[in-house]
C-alpha positions in Angstrom: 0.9 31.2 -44.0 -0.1 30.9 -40.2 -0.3 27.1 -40.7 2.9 26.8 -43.0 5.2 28.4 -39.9 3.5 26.0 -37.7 4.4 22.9 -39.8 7.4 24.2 -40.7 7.9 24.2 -37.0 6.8 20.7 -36.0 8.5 19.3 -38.7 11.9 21.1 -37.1 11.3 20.0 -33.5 10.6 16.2 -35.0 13.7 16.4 -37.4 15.7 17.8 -33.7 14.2 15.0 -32.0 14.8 12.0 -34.9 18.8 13.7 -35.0 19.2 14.4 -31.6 23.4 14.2 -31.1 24.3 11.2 -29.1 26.6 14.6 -27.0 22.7 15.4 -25.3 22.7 11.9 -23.3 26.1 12.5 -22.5 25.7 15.6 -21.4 22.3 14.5 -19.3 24.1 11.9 -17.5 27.3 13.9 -16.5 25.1 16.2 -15.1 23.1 13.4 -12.9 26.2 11.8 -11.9 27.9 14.9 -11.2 30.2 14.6 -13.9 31.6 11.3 -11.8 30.4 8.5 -14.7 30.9 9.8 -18.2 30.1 8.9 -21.8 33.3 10.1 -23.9 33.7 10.9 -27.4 30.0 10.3 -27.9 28.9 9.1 -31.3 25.8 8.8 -32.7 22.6 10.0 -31.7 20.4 9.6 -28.3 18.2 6.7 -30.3 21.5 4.7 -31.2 25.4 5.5 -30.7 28.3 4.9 -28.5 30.9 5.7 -26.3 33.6 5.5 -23.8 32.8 5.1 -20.1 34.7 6.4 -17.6 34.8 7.3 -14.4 36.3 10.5 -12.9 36.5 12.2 -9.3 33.8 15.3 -10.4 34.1 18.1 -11.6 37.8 19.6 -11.7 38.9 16.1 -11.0 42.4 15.2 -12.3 41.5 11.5 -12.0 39.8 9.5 -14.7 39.7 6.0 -16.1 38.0 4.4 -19.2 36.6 0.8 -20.1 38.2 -1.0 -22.9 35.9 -1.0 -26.1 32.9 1.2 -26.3 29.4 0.8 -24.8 26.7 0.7 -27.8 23.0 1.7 -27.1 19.7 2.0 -28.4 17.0 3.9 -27.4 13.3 3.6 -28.6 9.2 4.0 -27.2 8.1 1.0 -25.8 4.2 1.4 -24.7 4.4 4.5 -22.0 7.7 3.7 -21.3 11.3 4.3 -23.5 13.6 0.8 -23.6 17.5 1.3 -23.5 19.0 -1.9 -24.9 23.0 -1.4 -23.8 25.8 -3.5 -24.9 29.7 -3.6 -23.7 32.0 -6.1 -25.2 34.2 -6.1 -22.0 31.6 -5.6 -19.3 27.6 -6.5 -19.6 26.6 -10.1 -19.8 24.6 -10.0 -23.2 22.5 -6.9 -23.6 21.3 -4.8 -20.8 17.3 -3.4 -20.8 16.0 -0.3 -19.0 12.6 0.9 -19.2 12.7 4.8 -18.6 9.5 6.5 -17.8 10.0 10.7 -17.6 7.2 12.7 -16.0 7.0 16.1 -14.9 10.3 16.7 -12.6 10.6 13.1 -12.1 12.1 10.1 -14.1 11.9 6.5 -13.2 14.6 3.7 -14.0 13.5 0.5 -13.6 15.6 -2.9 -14.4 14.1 -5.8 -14.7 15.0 -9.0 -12.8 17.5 -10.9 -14.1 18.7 -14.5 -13.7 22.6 -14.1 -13.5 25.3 -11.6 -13.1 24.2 -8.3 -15.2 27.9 -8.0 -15.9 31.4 -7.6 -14.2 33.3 -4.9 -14.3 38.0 -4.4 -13.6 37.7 -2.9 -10.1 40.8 -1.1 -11.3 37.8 1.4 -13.1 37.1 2.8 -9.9 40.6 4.3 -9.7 39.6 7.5 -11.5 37.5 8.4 -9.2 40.1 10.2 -6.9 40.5 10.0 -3.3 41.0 6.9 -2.0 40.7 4.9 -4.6 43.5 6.5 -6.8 45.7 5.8 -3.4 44.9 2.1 -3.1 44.7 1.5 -6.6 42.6 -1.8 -6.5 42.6 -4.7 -8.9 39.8 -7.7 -8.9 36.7 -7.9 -10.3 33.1 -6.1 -9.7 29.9 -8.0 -10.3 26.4 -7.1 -10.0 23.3 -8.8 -10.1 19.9 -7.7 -9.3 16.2 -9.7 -8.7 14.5 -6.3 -9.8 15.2 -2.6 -8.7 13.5 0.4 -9.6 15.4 4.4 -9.2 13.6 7.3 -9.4 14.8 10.8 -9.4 12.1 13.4 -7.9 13.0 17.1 -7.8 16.9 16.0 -7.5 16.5 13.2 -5.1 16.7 9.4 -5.9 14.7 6.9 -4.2 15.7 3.3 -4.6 13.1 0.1 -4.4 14.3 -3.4 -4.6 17.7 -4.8 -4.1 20.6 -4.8 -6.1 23.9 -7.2 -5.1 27.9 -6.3 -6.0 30.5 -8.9 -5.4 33.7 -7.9 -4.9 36.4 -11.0 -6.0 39.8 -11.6 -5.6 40.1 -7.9 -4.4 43.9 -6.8 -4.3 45.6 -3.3 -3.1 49.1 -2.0 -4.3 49.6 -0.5 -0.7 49.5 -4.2 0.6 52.0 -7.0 -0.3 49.3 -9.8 -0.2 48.4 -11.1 -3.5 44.9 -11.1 -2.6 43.2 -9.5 0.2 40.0 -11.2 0.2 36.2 -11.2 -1.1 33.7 -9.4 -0.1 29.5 -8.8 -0.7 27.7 -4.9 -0.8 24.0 -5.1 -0.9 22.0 -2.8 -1.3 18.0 -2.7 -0.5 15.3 -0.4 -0.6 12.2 0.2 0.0 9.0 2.9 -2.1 9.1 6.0 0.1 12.2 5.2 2.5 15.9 5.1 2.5 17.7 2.4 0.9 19.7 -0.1 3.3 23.6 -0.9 2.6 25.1 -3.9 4.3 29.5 -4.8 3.6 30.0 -8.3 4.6 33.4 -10.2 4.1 33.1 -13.5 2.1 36.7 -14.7 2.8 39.8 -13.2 2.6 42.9 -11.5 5.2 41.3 -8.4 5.4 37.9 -8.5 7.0 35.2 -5.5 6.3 32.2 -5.2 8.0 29.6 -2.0 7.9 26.2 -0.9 7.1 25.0 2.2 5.7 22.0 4.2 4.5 21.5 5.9 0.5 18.9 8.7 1.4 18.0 12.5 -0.4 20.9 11.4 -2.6 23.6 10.9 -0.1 25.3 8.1 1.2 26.2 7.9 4.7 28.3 4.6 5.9 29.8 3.4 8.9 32.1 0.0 9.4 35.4 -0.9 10.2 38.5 -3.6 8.7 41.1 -5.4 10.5 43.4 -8.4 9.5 43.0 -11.9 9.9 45.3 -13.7 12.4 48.6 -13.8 10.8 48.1 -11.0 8.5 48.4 -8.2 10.3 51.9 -7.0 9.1 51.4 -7.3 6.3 48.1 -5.2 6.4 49.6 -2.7 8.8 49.9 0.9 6.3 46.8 -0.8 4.8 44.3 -0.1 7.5 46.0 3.4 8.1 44.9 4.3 5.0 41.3 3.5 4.5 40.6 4.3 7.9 40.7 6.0 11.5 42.8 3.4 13.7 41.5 2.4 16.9 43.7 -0.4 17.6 43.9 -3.4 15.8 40.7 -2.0 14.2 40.2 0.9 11.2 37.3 2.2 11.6 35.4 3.8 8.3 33.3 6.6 7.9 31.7 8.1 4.9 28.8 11.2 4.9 
């Protein structure tokens, strides 16, 4: 009887495991992002399912704003390591590949280097994360590409190694009255054991960004400033209130 309870058991814990609701991986990420990036009306299961992503300003947040489509995953053992193949009609170039490799209070993302653009994404997404995006309401187009880059969470922390690169095109603001404001590149670089790097340059454009910054124990801390190009700088007046403290014909940015 002894060993009938004990299959009976491992046979449940597999069957949980084979069925697992798609609603655990949601939950698991909502809980790492701080409920900021969220996979809505989950279907499926954690090995293969969908959902919607959206973005939100945390917990309590008012703000939120959904992809089109649905993102569509699959999740399975690959060697030591656990491959999520990811899909999004609207957003990722082709399929997108993870390896995940859990531990004991740790996990480790790593994504492989890739050739082109990973995908692009409506900066108008990042509106539903609140304060200030939900002010400037931006519109253009977010794309990211990576030569390799490797997260890892340990006891609560991430550490980032490698570089990742986000281009910013055709960026546009509904508290400005230019039809484009400009272009702009965030990298981000990091190194095993040390805090990751953050550099804003401007590409072209009326409104020029500069700054530089620093990811580490999980929290971003960012300093730069905007100002307008000659010529523009009526028409980017209430802008460069907004996004930062003026010192002149500067705005000068701080975040953490």
């Amino acid at each position: 009887m002894a060993w009938g309870l004990v299959g009976a058991a491992l046979g449940g814990f597999v069957a949980l495991l084979a069925f697992a609701p798609a609603a655990w991986l949601a939950a698991a990420l909502a809980a790492a992002s701080g409920e900021r990036l969220l996979l809505a009306d989950a279907r499926g299961s954690v090995w293969s399912g969908s959902a919607a992503l959206v973005l939100t300003g945390g917990a309590g947040s008012r703000d939120a704003s959904a992809l089109p489509g649905r993102l569509h995953w699959t999740l399975r053992p690959e060697g030591t390591a656990l491959a999520l193949r990811a899909s999004h009609a609207c957003c990722i170039n082709g399929e997108l590949r993870l390896l995940l490799r859990p531990g004991i209070g740790r996990l480790r993302i790593e994504l492989p280097p890739s050739a082109g653009a990973i995908g692009q994404w409506p900066a108008a997404w990042l509106a539903g994360l609140g304060t200030p995006f939900n002010t400037l309401r931006p519109s253009g187009s977010l794309q990211l590409s990576s030569p390799g880059l490797v997260l890892e969470a340990v006891q609560g922390h991430w550490l980032l190694d490698g570089r990742a690169d986000l281009e910013l095109g055709a960026m546009a603001s509904r508290v400005s009255t230019l039809e484009v404001l400009g272009s702009y590149h965030l990298r981000l670089q990091g190194k095993a054991g040390g805090p990751a790097g953050m550099e804003l340059s401007t590409s072209s454009g009326a409104l020029l960004l500069s700054g530089s910054g620093q990811w580490a124990a999980s929290r971003l801390r960012f300093n730069g400033q905007a100002s307008a190009a000659p010529g523009a700088e009526a028409a980017l007046d209430n802008l460069l209130n907004i996004i930062g403290r003026r010192q002149g014909a500067l705005s000068l940015i701080s975040i953490g």
